[in-house]
Jmol script that loads the backbone (N, CA, C; Angstrom):
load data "model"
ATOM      1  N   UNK A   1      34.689 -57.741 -37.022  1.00  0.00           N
ATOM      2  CA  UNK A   1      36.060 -58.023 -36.627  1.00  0.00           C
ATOM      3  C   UNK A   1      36.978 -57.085 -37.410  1.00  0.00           C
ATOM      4  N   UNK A   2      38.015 -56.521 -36.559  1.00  0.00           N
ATOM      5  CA  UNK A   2      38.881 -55.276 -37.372  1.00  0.00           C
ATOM      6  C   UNK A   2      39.808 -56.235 -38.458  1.00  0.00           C
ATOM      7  N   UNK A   3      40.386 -57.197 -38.216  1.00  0.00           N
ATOM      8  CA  UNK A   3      41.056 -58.258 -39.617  1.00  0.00           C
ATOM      9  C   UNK A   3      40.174 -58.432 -39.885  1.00  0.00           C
ATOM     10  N   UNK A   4      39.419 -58.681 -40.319  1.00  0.00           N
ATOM     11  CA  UNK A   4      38.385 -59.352 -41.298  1.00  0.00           C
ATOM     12  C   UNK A   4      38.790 -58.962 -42.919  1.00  0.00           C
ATOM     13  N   UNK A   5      39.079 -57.813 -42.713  1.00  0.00           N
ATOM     14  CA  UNK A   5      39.354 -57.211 -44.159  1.00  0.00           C
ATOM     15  C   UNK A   5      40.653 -57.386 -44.631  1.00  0.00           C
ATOM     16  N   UNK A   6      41.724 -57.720 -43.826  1.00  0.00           N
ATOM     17  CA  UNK A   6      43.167 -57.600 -44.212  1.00  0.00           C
ATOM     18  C   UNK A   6      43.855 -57.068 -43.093  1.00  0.00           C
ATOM     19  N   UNK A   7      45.033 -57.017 -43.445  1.00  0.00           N
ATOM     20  CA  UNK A   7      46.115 -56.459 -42.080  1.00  0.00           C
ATOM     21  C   UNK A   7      46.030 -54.880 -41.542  1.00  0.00           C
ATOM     22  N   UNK A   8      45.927 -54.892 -40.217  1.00  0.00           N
ATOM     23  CA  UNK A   8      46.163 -53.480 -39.754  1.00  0.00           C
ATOM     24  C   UNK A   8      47.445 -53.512 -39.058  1.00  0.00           C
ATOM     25  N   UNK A   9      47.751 -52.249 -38.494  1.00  0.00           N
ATOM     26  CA  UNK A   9      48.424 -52.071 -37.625  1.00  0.00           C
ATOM     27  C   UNK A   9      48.561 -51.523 -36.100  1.00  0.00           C
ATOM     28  N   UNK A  10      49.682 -52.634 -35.646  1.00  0.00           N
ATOM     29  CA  UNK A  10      48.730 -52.568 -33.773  1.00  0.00           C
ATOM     30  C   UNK A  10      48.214 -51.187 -33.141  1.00  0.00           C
ATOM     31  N   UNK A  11      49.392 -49.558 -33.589  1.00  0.00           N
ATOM     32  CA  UNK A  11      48.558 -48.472 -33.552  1.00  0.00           C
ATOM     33  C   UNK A  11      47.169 -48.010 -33.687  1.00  0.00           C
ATOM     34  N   UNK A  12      46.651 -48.809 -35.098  1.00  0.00           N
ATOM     35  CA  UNK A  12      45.630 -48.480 -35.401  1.00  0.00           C
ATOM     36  C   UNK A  12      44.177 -49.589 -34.378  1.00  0.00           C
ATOM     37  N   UNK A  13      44.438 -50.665 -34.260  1.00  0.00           N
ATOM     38  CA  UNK A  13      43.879 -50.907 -33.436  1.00  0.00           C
ATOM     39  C   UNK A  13      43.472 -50.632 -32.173  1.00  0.00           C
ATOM     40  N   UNK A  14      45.113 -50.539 -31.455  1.00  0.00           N
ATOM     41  CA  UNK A  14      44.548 -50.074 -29.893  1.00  0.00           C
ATOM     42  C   UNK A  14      43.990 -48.834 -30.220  1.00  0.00           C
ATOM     43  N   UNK A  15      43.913 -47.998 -31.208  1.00  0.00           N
ATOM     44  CA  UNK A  15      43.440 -46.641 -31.289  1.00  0.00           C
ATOM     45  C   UNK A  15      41.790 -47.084 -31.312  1.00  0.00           C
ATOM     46  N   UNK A  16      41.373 -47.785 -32.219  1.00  0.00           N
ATOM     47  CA  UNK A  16      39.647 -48.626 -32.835  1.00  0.00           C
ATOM     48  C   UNK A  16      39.219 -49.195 -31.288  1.00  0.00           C
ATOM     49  N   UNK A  17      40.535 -49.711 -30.511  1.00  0.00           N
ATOM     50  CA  UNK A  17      39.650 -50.771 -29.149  1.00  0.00           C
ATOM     51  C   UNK A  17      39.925 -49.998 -28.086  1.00  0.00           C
ATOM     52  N   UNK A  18      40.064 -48.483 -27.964  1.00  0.00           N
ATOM     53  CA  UNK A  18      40.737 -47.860 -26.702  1.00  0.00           C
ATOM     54  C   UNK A  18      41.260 -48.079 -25.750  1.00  0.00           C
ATOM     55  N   UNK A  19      42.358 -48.565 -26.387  1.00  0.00           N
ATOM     56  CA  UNK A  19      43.365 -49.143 -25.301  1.00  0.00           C
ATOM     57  C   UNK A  19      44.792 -48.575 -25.863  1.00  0.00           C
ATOM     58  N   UNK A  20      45.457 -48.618 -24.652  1.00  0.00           N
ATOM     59  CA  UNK A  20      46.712 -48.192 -24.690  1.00  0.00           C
ATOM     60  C   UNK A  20      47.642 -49.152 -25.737  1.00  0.00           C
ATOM     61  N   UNK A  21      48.814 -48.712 -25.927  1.00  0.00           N
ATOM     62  CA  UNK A  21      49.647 -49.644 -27.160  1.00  0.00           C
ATOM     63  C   UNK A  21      50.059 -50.761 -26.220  1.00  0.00           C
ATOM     64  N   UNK A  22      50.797 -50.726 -25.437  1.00  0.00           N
ATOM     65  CA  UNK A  22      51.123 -51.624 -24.476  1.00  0.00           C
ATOM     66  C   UNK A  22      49.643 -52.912 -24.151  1.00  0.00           C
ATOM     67  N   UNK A  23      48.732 -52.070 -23.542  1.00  0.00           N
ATOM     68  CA  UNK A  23      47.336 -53.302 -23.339  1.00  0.00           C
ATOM     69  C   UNK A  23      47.473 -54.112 -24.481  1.00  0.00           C
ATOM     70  N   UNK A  24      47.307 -53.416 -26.165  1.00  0.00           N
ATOM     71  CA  UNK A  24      46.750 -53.637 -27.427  1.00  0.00           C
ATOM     72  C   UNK A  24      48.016 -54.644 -27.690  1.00  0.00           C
ATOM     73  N   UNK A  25      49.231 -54.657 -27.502  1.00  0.00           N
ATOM     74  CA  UNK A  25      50.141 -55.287 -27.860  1.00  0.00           C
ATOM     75  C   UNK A  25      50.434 -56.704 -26.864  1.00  0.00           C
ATOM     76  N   UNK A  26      49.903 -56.724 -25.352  1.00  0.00           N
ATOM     77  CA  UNK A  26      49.454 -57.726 -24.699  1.00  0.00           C
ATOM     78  C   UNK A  26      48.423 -59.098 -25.417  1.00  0.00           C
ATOM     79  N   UNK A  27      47.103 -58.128 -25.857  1.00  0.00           N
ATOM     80  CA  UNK A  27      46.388 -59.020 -26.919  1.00  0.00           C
ATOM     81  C   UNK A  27      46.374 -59.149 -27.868  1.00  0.00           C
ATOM     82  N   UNK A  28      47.407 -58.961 -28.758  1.00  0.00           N
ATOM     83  CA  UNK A  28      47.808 -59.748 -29.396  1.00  0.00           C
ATOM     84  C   UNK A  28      48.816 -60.523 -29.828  1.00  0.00           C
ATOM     85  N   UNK A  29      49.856 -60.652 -28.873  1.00  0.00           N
ATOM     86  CA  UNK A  29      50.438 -61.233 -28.398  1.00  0.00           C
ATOM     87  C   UNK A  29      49.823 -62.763 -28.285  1.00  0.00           C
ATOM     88  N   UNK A  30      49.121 -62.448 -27.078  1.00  0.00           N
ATOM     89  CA  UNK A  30      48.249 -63.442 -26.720  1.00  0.00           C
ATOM     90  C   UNK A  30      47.186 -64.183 -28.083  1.00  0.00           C
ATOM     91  N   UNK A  31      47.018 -63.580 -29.074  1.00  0.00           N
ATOM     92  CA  UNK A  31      45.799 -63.971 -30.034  1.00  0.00           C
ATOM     93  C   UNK A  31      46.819 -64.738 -31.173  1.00  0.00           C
ATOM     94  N   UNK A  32      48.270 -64.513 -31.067  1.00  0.00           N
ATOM     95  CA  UNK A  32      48.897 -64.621 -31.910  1.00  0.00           C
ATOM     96  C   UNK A  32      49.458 -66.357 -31.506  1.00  0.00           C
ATOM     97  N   UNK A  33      50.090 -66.017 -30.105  1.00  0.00           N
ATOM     98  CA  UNK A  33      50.710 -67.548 -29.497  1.00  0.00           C
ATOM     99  C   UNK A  33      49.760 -68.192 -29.637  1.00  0.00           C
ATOM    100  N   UNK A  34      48.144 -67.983 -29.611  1.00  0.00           N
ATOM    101  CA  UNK A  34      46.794 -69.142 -30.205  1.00  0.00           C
ATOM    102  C   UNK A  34      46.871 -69.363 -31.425  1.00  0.00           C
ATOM    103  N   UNK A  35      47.808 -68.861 -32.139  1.00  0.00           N
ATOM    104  CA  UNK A  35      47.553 -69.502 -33.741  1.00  0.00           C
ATOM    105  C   UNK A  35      46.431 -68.238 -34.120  1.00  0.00           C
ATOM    106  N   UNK A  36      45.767 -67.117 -33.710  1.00  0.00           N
ATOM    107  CA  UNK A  36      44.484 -66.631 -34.551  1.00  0.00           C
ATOM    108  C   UNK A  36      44.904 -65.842 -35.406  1.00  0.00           C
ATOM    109  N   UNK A  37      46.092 -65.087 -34.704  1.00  0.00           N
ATOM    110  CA  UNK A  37      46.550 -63.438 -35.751  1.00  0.00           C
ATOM    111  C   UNK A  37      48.091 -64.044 -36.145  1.00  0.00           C
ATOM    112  N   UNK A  38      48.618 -63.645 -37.424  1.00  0.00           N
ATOM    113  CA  UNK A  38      49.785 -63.412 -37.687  1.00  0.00           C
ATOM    114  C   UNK A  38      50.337 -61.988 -37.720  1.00  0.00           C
ATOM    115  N   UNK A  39      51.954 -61.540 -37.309  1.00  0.00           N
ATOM    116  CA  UNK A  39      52.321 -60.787 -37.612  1.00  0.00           C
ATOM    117  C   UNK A  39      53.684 -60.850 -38.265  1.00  0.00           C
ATOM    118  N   UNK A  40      53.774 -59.169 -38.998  1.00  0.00           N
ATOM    119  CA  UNK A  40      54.669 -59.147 -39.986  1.00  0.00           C
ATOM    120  C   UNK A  40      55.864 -57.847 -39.775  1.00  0.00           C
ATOM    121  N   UNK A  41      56.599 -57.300 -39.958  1.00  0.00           N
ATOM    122  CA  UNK A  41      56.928 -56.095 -40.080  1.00  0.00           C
ATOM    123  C   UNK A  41      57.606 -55.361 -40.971  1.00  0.00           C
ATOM    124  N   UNK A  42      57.177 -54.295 -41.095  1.00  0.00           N
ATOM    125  CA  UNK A  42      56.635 -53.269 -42.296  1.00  0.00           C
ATOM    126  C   UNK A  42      57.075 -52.469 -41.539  1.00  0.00           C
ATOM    127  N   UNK A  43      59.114 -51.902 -41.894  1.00  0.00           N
ATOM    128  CA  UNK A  43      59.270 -50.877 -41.179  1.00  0.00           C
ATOM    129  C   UNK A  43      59.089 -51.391 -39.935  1.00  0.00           C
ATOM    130  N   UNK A  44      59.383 -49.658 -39.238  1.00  0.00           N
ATOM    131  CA  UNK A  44      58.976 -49.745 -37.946  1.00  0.00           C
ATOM    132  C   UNK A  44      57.853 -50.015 -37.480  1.00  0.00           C
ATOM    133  N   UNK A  45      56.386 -50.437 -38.468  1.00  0.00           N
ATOM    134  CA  UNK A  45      55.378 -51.130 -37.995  1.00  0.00           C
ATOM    135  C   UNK A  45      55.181 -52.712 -37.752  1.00  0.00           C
ATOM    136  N   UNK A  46      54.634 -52.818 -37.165  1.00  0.00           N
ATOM    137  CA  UNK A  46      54.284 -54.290 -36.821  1.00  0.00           C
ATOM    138  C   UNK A  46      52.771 -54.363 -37.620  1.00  0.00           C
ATOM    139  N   UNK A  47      52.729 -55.044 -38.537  1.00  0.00           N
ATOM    140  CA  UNK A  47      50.708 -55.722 -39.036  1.00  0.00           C
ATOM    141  C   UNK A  47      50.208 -56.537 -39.024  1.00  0.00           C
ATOM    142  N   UNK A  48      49.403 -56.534 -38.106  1.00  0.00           N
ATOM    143  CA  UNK A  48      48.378 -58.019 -37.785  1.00  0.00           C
ATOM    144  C   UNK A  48      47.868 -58.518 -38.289  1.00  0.00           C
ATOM    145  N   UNK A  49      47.197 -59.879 -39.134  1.00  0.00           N
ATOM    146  CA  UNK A  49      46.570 -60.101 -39.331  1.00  0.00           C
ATOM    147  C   UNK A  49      45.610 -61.241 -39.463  1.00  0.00           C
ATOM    148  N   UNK A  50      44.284 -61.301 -39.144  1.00  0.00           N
ATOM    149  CA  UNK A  50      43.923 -63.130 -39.184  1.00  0.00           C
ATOM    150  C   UNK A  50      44.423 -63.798 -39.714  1.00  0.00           C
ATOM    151  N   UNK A  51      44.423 -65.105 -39.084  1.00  0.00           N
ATOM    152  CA  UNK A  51      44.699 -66.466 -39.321  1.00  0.00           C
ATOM    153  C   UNK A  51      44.236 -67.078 -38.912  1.00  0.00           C
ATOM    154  N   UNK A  52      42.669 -67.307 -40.058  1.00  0.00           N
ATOM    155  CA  UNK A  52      41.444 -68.230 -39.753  1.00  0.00           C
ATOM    156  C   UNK A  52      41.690 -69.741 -39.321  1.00  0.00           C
ATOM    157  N   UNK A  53      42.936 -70.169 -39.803  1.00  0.00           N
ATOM    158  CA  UNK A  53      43.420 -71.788 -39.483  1.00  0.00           C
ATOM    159  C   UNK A  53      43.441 -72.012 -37.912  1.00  0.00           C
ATOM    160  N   UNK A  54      43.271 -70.581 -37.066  1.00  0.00           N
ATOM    161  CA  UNK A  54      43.232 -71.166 -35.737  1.00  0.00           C
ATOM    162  C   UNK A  54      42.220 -70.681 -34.847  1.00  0.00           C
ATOM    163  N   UNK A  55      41.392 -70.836 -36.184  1.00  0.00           N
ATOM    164  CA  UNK A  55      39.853 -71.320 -35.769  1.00  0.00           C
ATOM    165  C   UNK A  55      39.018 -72.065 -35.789  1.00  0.00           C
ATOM    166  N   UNK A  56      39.780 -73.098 -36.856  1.00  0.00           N
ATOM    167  CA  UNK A  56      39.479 -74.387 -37.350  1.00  0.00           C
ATOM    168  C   UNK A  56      38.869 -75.083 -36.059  1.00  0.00           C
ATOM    169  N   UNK A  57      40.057 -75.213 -34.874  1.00  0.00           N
ATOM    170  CA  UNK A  57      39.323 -76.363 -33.500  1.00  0.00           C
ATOM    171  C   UNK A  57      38.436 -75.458 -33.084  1.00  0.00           C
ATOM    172  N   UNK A  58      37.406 -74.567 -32.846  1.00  0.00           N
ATOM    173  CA  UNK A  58      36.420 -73.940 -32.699  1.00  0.00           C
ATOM    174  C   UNK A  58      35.608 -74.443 -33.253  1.00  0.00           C
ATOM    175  N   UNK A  59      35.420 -74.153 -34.897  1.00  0.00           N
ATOM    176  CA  UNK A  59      34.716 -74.858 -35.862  1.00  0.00           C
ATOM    177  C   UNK A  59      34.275 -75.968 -36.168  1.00  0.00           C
ATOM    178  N   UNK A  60      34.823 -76.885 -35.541  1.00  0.00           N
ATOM    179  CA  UNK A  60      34.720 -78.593 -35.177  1.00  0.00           C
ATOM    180  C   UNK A  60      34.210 -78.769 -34.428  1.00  0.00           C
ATOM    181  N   UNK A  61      34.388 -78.032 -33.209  1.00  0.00           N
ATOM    182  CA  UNK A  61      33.731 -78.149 -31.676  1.00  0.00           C
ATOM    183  C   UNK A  61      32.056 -77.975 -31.941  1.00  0.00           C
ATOM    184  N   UNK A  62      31.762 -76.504 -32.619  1.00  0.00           N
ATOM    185  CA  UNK A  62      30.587 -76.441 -32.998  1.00  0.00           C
ATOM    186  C   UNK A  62      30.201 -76.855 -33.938  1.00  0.00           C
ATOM    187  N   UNK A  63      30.614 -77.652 -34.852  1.00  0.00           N
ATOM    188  CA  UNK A  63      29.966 -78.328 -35.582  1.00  0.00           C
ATOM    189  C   UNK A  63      28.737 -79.241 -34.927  1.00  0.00           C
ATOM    190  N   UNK A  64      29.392 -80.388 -33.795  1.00  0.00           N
ATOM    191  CA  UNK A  64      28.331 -80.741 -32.908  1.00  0.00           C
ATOM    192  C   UNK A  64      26.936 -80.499 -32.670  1.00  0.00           C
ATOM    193  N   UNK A  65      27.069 -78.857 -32.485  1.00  0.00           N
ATOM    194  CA  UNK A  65      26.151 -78.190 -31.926  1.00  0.00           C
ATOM    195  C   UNK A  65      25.192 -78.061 -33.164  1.00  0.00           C
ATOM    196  N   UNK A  66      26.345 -77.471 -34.409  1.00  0.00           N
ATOM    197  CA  UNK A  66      24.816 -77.059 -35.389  1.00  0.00           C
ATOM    198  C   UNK A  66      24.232 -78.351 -36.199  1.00  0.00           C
ATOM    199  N   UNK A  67      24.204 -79.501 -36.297  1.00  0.00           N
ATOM    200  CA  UNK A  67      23.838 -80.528 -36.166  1.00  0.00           C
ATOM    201  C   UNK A  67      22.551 -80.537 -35.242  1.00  0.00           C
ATOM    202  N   UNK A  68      22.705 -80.586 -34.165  1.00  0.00           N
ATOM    203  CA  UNK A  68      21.732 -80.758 -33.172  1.00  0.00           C
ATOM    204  C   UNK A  68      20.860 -79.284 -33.351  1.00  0.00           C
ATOM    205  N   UNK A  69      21.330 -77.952 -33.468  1.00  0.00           N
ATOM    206  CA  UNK A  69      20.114 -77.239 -33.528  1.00  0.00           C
ATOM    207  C   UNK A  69      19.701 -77.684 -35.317  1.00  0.00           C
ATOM    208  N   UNK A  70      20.319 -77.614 -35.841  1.00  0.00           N
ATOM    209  CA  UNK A  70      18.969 -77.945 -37.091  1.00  0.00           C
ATOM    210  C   UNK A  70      18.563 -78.955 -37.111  1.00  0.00           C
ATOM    211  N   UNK A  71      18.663 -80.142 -36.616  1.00  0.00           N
ATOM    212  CA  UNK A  71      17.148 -81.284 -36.165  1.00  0.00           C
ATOM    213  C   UNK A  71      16.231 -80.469 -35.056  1.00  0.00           C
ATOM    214  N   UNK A  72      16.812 -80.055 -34.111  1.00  0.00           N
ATOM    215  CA  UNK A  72      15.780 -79.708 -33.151  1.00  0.00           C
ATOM    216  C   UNK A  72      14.753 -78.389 -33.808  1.00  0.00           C
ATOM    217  N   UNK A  73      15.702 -77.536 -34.835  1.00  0.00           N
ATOM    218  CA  UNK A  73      14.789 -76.465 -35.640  1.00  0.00           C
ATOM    219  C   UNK A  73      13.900 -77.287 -36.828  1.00  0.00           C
ATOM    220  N   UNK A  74      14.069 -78.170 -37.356  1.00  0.00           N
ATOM    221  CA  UNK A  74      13.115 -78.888 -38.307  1.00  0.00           C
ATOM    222  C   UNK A  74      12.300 -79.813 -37.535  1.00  0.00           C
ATOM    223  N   UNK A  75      12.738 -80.391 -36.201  1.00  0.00           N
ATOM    224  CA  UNK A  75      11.364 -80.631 -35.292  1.00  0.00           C
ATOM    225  C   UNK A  75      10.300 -79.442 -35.079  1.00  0.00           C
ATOM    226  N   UNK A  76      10.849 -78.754 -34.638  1.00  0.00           N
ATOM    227  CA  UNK A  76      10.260 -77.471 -34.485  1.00  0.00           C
ATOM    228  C   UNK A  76       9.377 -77.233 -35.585  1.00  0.00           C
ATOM    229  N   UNK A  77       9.882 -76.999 -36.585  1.00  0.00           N
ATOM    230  CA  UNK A  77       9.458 -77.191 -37.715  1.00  0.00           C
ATOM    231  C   UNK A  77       7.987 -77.399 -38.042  1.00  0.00           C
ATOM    232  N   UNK A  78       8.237 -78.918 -37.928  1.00  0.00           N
ATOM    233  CA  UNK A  78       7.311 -79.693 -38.345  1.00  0.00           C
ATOM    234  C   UNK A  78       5.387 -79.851 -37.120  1.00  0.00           C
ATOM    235  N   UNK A  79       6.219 -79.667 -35.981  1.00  0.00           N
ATOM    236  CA  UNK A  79       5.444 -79.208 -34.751  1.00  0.00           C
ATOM    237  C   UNK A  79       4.309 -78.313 -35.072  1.00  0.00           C
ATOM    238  N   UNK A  80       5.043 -77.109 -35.673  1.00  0.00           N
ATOM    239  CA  UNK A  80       4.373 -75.500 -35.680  1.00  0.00           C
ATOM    240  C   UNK A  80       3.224 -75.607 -37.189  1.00  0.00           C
ATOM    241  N   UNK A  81       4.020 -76.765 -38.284  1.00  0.00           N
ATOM    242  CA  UNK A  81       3.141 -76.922 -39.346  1.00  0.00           C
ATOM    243  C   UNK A  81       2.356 -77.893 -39.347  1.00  0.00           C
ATOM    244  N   UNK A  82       2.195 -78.933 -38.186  1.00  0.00           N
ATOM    245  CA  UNK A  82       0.820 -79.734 -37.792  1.00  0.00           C
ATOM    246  C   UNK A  82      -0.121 -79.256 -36.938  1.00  0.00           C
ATOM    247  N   UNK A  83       0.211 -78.015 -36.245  1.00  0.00           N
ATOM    248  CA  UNK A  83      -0.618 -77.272 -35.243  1.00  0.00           C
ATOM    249  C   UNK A  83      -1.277 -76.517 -36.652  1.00  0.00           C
ATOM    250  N   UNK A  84      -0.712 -75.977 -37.004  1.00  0.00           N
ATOM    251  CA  UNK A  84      -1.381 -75.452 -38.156  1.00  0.00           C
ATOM    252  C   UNK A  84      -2.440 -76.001 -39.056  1.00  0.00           C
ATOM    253  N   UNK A  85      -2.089 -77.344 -39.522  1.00  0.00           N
ATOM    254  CA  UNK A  85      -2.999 -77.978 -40.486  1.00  0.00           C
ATOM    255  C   UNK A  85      -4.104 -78.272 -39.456  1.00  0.00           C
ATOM    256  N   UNK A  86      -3.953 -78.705 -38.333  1.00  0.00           N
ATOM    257  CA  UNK A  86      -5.196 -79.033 -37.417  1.00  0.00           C
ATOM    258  C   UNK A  86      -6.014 -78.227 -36.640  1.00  0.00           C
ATOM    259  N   UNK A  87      -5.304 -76.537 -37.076  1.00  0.00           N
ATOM    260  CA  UNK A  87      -6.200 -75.589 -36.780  1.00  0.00           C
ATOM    261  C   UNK A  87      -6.997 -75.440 -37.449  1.00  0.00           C
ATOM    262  N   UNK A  88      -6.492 -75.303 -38.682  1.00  0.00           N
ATOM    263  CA  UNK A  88      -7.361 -75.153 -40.097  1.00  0.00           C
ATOM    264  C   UNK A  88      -8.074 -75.774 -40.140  1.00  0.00           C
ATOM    265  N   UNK A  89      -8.488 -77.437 -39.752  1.00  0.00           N
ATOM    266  CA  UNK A  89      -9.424 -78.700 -40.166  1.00  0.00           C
ATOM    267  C   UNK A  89     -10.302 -78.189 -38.947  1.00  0.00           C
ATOM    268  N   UNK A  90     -10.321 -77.766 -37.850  1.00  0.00           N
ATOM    269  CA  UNK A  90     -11.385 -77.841 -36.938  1.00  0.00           C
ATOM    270  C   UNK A  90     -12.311 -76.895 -36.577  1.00  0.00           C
ATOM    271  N   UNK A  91     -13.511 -76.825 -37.054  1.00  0.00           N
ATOM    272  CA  UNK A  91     -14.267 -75.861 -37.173  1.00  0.00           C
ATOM    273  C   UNK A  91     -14.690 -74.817 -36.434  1.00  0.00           C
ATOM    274  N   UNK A  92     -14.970 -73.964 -36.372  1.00  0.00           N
ATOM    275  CA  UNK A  92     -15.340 -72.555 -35.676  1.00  0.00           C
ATOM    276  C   UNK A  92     -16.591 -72.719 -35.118  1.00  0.00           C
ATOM    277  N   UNK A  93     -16.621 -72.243 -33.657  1.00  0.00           N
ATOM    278  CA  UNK A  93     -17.421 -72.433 -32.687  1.00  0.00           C
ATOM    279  C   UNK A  93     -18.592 -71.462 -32.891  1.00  0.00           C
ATOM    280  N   UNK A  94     -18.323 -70.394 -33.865  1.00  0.00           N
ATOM    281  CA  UNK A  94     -18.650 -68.966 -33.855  1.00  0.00           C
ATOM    282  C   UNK A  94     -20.176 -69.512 -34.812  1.00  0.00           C
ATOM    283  N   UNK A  95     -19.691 -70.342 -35.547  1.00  0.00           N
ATOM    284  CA  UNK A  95     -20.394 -70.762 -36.828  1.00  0.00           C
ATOM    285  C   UNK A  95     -21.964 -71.629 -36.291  1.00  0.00           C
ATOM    286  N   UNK A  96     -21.918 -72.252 -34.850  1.00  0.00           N
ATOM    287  CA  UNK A  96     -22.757 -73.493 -34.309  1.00  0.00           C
ATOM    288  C   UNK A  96     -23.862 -72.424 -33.544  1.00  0.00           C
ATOM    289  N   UNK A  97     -24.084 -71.141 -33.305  1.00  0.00           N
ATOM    290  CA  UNK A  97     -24.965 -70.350 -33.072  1.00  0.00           C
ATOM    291  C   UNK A  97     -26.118 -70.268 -33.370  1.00  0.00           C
TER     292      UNK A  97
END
end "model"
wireframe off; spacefill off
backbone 0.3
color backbone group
């Protein structure tokens, strides 16, 4: 993610996502009225930058989810390490020759 590190500026982005200033200034616009990016201005620049707080209802949503995959991965789990122990216990056919 280009914020990830701190604030850029919308130039420098639409330049990173090849898009025109106008497109680049559409999305984030749009990323901004969601609560994700804040902006500031610096001069005649405008600088974007995350605002993880409106990612929070994302983060909740999947919470759900990773709940349910790590039981279903420690079923899994446990599946793959009883196939195992009961491979090991049952003897080789190779051996009754």
């Amino acid at each position: 993610m280009l914020l990830k590190n701190g604030e850029r500026p919308a130039g420098e982005l639409a330049r990173y996502l090849q898009m025109t200033q106008p497109q680049a200034s559409k999305h984030l616009r749009v990323l901004r009225e969601v609560g994700l990016v804040q902006v500031r201005g610096a001069g005649k620049q405008r600088l974007y930058d995350l605002d993880a707080r409106g990612l929070q209802p994302v983060h909740e949503w999947l919470g759900g989810f990773e709940q349910f995959w790590s039981e279903s991965f420690e079923r899994l789990d446990n599946y793959v390490q009883e196939l195992q122990r009961t491979t090991t216990k049952e003897p080789s056919n190779d051996n009754e020759r």
